[in-house]
MIDOSE-1310 file (N, C-alpha, C; in nm, 2 decimals, decimal comma, always signed):
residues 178
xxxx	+9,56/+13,21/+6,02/+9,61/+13,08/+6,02/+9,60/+13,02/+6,16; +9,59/+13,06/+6,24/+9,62/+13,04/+6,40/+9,50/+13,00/+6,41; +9,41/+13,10/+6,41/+9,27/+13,07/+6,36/+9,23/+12,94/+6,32; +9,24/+12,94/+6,22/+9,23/+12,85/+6,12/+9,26/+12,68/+6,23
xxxx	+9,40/+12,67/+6,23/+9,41/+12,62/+6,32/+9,37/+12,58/+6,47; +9,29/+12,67/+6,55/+9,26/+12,66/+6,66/+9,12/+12,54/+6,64; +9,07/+12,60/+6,57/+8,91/+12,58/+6,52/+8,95/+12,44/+6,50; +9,02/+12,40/+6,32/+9,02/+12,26/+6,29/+9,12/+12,15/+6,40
xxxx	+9,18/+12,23/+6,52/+9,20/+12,10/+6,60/+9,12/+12,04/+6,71; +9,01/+12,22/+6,73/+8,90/+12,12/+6,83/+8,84/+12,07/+6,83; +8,83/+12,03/+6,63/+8,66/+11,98/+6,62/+8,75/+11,84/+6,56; +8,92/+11,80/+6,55/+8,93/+11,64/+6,58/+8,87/+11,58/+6,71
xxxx	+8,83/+11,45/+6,63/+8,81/+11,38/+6,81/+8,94/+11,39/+6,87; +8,94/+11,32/+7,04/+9,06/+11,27/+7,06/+9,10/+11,10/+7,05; +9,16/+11,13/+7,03/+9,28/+11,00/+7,04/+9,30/+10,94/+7,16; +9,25/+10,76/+7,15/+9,31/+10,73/+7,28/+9,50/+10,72/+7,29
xxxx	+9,55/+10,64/+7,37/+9,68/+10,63/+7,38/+9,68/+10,52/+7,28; +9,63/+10,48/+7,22/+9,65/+10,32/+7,20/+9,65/+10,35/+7,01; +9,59/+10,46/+6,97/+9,61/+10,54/+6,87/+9,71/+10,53/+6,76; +9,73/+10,41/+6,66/+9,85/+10,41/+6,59/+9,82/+10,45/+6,43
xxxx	+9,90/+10,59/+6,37/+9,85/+10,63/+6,26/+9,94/+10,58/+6,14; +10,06/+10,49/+6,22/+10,19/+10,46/+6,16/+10,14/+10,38/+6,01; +10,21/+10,41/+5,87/+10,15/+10,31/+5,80/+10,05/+10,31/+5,72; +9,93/+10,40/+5,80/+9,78/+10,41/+5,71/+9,83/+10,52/+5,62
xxxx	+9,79/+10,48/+5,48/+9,78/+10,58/+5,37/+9,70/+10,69/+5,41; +9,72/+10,79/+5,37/+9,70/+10,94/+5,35/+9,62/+10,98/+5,26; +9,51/+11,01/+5,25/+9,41/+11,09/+5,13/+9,39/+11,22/+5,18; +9,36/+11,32/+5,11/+9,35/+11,46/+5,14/+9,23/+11,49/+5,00
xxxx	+9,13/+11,54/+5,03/+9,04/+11,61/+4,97/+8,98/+11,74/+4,94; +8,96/+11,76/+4,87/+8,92/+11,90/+4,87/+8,79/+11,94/+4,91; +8,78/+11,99/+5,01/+8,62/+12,06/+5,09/+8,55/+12,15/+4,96; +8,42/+12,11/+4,99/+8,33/+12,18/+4,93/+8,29/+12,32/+5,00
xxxx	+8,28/+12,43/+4,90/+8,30/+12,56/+4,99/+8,17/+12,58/+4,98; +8,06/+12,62/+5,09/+7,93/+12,62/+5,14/+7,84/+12,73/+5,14; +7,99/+12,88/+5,19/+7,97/+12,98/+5,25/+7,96/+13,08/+5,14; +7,91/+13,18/+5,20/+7,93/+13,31/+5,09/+7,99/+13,38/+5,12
xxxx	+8,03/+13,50/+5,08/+8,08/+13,62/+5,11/+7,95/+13,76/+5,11; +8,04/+13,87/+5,25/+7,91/+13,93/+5,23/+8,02/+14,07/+5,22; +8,01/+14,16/+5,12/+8,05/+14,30/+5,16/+8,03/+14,38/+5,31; +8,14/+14,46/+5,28/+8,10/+14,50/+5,43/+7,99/+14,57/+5,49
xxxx	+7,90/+14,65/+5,37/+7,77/+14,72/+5,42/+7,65/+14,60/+5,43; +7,71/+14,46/+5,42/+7,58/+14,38/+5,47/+7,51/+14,29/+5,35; +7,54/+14,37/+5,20/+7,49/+14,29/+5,09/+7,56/+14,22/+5,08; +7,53/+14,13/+4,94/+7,60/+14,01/+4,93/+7,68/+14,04/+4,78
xxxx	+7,79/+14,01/+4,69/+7,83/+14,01/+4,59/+7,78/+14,00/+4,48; +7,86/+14,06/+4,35/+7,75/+14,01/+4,27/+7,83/+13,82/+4,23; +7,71/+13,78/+4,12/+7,75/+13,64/+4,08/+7,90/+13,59/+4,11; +7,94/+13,65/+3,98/+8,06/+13,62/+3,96/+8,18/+13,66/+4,01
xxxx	+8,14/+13,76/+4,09/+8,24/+13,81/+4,19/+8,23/+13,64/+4,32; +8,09/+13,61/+4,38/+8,10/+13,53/+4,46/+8,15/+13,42/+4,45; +8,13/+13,36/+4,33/+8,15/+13,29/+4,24/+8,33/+13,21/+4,29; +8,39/+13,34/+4,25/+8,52/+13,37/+4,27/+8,60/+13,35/+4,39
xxxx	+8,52/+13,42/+4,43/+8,59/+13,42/+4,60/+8,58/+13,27/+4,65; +8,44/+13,24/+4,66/+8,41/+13,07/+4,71/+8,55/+13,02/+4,67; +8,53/+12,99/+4,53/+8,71/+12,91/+4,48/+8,80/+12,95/+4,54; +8,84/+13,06/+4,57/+8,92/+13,08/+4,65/+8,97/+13,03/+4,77
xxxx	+8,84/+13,05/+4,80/+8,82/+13,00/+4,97/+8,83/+12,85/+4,99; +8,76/+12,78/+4,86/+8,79/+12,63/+4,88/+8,95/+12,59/+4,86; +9,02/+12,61/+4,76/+9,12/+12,64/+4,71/+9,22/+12,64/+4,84; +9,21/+12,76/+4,95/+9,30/+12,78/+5,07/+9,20/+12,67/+5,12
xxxx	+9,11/+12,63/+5,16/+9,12/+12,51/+5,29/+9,22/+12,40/+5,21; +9,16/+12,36/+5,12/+9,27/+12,26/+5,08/+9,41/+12,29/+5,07; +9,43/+12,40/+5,05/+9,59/+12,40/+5,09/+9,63/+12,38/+5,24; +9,56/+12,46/+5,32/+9,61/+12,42/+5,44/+9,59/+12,30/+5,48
xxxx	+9,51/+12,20/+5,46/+9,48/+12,07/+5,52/+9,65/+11,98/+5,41; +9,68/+12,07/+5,28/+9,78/+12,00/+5,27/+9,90/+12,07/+5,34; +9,96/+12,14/+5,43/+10,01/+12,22/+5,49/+10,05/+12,11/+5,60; +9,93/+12,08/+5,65/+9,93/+11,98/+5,77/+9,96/+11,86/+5,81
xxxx	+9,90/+11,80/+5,61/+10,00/+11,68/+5,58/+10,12/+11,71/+5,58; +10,20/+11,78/+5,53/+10,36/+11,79/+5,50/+10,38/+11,77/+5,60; +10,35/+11,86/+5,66/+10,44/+11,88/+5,84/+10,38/+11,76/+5,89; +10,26/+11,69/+5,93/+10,29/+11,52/+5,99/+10,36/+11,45/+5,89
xxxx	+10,37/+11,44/+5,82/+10,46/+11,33/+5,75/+10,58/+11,36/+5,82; +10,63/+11,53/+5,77/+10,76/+11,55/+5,81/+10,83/+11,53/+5,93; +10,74/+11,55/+6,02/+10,78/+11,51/+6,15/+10,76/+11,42/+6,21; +10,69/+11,31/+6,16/+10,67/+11,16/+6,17/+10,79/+11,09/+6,13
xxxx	+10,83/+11,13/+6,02/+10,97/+11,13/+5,96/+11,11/+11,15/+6,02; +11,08/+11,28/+6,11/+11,20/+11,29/+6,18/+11,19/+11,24/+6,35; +11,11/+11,21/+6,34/+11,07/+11,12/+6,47/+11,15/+10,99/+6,52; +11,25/+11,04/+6,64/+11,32/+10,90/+6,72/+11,26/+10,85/+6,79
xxxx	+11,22/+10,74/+6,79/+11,20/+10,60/+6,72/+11,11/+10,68/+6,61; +11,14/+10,68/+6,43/+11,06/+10,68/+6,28/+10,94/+10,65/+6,32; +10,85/+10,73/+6,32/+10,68/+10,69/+6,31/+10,65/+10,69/+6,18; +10,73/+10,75/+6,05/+10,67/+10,76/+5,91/+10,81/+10,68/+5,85
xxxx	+10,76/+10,60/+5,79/+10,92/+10,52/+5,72/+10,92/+10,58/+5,58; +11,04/+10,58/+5,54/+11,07/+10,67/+5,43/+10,96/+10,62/+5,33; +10,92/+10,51/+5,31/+10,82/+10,45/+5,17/+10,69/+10,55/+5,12; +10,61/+10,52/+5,32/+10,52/+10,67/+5,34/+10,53/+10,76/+5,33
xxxx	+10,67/+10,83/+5,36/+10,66/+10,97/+5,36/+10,71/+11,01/+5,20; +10,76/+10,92/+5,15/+10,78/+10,94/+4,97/+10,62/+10,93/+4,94; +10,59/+10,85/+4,92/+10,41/+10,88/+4,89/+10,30/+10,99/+4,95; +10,34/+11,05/+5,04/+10,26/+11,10/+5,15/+10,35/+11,25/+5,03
xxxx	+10,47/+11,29/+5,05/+10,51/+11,40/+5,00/+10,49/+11,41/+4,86; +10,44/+11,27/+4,74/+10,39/+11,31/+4,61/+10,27/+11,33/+4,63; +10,17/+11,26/+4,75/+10,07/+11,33/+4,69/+10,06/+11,50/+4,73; +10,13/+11,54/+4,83/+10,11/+11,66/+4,87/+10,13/+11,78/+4,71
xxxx	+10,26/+11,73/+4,68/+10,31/+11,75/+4,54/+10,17/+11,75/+4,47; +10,13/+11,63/+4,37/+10,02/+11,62/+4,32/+9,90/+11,71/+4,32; +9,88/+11,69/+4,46/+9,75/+11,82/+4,48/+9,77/+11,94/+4,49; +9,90/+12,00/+4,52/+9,94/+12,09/+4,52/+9,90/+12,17/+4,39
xxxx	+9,95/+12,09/+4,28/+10,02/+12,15/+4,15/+9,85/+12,12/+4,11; +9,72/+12,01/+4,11/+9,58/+12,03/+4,08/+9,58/+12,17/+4,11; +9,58/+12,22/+4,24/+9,53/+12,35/+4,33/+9,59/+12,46/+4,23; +9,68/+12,43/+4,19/+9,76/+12,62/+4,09/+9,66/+12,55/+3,97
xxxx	+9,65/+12,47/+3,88/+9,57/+12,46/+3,79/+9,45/+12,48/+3,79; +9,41/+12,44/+3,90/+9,26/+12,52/+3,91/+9,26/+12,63/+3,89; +9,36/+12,70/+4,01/+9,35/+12,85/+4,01/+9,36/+12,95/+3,91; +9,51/+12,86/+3,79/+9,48/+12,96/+3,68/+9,36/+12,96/+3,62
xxxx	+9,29/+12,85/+3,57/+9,18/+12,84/+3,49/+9,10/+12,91/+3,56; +9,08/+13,03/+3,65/+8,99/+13,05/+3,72/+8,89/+13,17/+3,63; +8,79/+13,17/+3,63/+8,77/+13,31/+3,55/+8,76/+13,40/+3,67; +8,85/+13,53/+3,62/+8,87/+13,65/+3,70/+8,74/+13,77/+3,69
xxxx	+8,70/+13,76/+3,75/+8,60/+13,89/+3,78/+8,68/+14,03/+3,76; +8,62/+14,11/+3,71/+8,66/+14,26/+3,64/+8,71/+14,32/+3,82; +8,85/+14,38/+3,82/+8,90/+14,43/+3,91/+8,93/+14,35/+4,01; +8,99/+14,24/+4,00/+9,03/+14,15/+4,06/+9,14/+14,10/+4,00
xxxx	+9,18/+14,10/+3,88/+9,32/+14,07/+3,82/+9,43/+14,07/+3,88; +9,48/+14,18/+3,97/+9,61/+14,24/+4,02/+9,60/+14,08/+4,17; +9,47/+14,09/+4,19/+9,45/+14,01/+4,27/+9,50/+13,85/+4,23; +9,45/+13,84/+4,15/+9,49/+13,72/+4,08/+9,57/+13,64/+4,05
xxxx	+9,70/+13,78/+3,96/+9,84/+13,75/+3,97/+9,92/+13,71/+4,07; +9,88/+13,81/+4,20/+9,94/+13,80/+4,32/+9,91/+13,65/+4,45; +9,79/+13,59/+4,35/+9,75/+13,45/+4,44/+9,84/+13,35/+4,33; +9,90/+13,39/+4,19/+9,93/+13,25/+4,14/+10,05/+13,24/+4,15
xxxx	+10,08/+13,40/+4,18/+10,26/+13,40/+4,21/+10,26/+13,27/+4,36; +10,18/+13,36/+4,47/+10,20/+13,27/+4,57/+10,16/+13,10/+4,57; +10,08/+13,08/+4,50/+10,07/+12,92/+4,50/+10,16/+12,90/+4,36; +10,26/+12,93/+4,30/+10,37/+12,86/+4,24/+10,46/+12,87/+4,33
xxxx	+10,52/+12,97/+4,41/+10,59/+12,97/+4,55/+10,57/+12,85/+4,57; +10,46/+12,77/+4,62/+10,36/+12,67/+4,77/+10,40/+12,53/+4,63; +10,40/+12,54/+4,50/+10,41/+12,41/+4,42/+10,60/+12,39/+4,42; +10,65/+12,50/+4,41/+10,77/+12,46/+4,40/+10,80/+12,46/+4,53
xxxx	+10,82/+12,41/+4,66/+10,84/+12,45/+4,80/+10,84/+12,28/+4,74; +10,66/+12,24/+4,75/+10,64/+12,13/+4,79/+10,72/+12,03/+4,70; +10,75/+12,04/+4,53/+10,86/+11,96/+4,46/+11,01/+11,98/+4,54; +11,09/+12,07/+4,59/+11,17/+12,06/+4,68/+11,17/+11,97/+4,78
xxxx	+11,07/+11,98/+4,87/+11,02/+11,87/+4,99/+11,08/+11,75/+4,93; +11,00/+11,71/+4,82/+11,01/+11,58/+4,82/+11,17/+11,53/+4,70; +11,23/+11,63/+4,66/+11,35/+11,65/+4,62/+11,42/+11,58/+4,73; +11,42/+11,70/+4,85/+11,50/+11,71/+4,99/+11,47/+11,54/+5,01
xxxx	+11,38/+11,48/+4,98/+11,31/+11,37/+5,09/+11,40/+11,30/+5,01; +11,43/+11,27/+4,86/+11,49/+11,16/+4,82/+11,64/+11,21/+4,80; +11,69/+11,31/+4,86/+11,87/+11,32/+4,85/+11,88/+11,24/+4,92; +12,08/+11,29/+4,95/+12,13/+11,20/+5,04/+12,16/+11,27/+5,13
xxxx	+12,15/+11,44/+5,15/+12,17/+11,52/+5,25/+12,13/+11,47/+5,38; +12,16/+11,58/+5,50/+12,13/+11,55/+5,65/+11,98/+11,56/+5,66; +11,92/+11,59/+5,55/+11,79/+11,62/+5,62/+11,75/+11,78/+5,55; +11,89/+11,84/+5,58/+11,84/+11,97/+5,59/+11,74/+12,04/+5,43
xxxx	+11,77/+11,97/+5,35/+11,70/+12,07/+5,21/+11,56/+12,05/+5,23; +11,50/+11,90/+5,30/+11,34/+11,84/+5,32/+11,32/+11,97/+5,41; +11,39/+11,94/+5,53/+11,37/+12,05/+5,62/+11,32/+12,21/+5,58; +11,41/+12,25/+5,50/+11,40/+12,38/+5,44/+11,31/+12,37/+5,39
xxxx	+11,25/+12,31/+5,31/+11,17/+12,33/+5,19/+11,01/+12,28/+5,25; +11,03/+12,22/+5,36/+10,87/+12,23/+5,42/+10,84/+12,32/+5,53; +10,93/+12,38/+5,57/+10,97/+12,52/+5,63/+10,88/+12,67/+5,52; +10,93/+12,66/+5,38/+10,91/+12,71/+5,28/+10,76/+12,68/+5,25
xxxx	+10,73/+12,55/+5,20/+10,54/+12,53/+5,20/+10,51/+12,64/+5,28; +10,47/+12,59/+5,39/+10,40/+12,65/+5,52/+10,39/+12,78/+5,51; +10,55/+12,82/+5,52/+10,52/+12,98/+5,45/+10,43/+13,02/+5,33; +10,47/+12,93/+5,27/+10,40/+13,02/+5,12/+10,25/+12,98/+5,12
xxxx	+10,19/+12,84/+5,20/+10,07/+12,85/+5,23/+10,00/+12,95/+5,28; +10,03/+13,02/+5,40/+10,01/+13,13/+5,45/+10,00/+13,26/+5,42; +10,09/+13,27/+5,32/+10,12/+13,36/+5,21/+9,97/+13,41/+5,12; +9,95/+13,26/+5,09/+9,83/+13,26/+4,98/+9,72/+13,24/+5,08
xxxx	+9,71/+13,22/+5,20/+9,57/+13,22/+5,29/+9,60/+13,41/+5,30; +9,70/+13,46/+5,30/+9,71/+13,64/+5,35/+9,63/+13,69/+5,17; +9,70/+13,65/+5,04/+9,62/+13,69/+4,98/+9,46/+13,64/+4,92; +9,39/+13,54/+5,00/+9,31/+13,56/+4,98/+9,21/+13,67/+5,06
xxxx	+9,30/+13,65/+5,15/+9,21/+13,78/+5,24/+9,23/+13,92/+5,16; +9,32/+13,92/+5,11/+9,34/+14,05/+5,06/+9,26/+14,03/+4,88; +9,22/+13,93/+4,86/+9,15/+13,91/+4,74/+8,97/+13,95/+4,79; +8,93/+13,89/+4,95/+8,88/+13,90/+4,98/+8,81/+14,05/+5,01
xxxx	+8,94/+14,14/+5,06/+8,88/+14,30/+5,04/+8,85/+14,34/+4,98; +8,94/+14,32/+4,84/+8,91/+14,36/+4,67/+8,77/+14,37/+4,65; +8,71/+14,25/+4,68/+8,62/+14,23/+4,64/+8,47/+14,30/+4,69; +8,51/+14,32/+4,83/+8,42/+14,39/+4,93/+8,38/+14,50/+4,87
xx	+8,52/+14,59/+4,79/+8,50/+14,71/+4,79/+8,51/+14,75/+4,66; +8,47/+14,63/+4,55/+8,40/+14,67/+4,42/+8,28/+14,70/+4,46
């Protein structure tokens, strides 16, 4: 994740000072996955094992790129002087919602490759974690609490994004070592 992060913030441009994001709508898309996977002795998978994994892999970038929205909305949100007015960050946290809940539908419909199942279960547990976190968020966003349940519950995303970025790695071993 850190990773992950290091990498996607040095290939943003920079930003002058003059830089205002206040306002502009939000779209998030889902990356086309490129790459392959290679076992560890150097070959490459079979089909439908690779097949697999790629979705996988596309699946986690998009979650994290929606990871990233939450947390700027959210803290645009709690920002003195408001950089995100509540209108945005209601819209900004359904779509997060929205794509969220695409991302687990994809995943179930996924066809599972033979010995990858256990794997499977354990990625849809974690992205229903990552769908209900993010319907909380935007729960939290329209109470009348201090803040704190939005708080908590995009606290919760993040985790469980992470969650499901750790089991695809661990989907990713599975697969190595068919």
């Amino acid at each position: 994740m850190i990773g992950f992060t290091y990498f996607f913030v040095r290939e943003l441009p920079e930003a002058s000072p003059d830089t205002t994001l206040i306002g502009q709508p939000v779209t998030t898309t889902i990356p086309e996955s490129t790459g392959t996977s290679e076992d560890l002795v150097g070959g490459t998978l079979d089909p439908e094992t690779q097949a697999y994994v790629d979705e996988l892999d596309t699946t986690n970038d998009a979650l994290q790129l929606l990871g990233v929205e939450i947390l700027t909305a959210n803290d645009g949100f709690d920002a003195d002087p408001r950089e995100v007015p509540y209108e945005e960050a209601e819209q900004r946290f359904e779509a997060v919602q929205t794509q969220t809940q695409v991302l687990a539908d994809d995943l179930d419909a996924l066809a599972v490759p033979e010995g990858m199942e256990i794997n499977q279960e354990a990625l849809k547990t974690a992205m229903q974690f990552v769908a209900l976190s993010a319907g909380d968020a935007l729960s939290g966003l329209r109470s009348t609490d201090s803040g704190e349940l939005r708080q908590n519950a995009v606290e919760a995303y993040t985790k469980h994004v992470a969650d499901f970025a750790t089991e695809v790695t661990n989907a990713h071993n599975t697969a190595d070592s068919l």
